[in-house]
N, C-alpha and C positions, 0 to 999 in steps of 0.2 A: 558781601559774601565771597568765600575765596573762590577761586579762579584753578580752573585744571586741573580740578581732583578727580580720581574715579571713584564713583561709588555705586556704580553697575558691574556686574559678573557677569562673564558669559554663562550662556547657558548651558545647563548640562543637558544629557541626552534627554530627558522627562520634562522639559521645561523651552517651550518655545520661544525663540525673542531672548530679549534681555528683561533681567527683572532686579529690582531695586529693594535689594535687603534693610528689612525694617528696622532691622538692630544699626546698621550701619547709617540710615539717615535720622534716627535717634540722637546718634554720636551727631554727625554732622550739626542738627538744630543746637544741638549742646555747644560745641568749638565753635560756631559762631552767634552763640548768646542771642538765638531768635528770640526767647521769653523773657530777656532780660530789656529787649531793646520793645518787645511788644507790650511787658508789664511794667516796664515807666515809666516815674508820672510825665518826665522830660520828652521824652517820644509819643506821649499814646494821643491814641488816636480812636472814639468811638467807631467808627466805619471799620478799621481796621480789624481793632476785636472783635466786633460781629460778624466780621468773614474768616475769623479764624478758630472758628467752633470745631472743623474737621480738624485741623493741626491739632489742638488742646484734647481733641476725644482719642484722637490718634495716640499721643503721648500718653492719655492716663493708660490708653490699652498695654499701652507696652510699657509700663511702671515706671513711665518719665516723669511725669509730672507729678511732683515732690511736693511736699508740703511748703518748703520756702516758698513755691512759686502762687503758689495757692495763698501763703501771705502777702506779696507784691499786689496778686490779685486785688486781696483786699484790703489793702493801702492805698488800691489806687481813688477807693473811694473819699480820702480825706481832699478836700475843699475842692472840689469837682462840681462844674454845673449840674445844672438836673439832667440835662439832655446824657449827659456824659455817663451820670449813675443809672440811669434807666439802661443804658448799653451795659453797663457794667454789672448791674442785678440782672440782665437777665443773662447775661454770661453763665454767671453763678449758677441761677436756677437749672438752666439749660445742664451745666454740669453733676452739682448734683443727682440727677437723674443716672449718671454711669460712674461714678468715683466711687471709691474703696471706703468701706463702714469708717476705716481710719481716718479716711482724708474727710471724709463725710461731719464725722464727730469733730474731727479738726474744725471747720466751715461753723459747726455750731457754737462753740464757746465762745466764736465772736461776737454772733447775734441777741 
């Protein structure tokens, strides 16, 4: 992860503390290809992707998470122990529950 960036504002008068804009750690997981290094096959890790259901719901909230990444997703199931697709279906399942009819229809034409 890079090193010595801001991505905290100070606060303004309505807002106490410092507070970490969502559009701006969006960019961040982007410029350094969190989904890229968390959706493949060369990196993954089931433990991983089941603690990172908050990151993945967070993204869809904020219209990050794209459809390419939702294919990685689902590539990562080709030759994958069982243990590894059982973390990986229920990633899925888990998401469907909040993604976009779009992304949602996407997810199906796989099945």
């Amino acid at each position: 992860m890079a090193k010595n960036r801001q991505y905290y504002v100070a606060a303004d008068s309505n807002n106490s503390g410092l507070s970490l804009r969502r559009t701006k750690l969006c960019e961040y997981l982007e410029l350094e290809n969190f989904l890229q290094a968390l959706l493949s096959p060369e990196t993954f890790h089931p433990e991983i992707l089941k603690r990172s259901m908050d990151v993945l719901a967070f993204l869809n909230e904020e219209n990050a998470l794209l459809p390419k990444h939702l294919d990685m997703l689902w590539r990562l199931c080709e030759n994958k122990h069982e243990a590894d697709l059982v973390a990986i279906y229920l990633t899925i399942v888990e998401l469907a529950k909040i993604l976009s009819e779009k992304n949602l229809d996407l997810i199906f034409t796989w099945i």
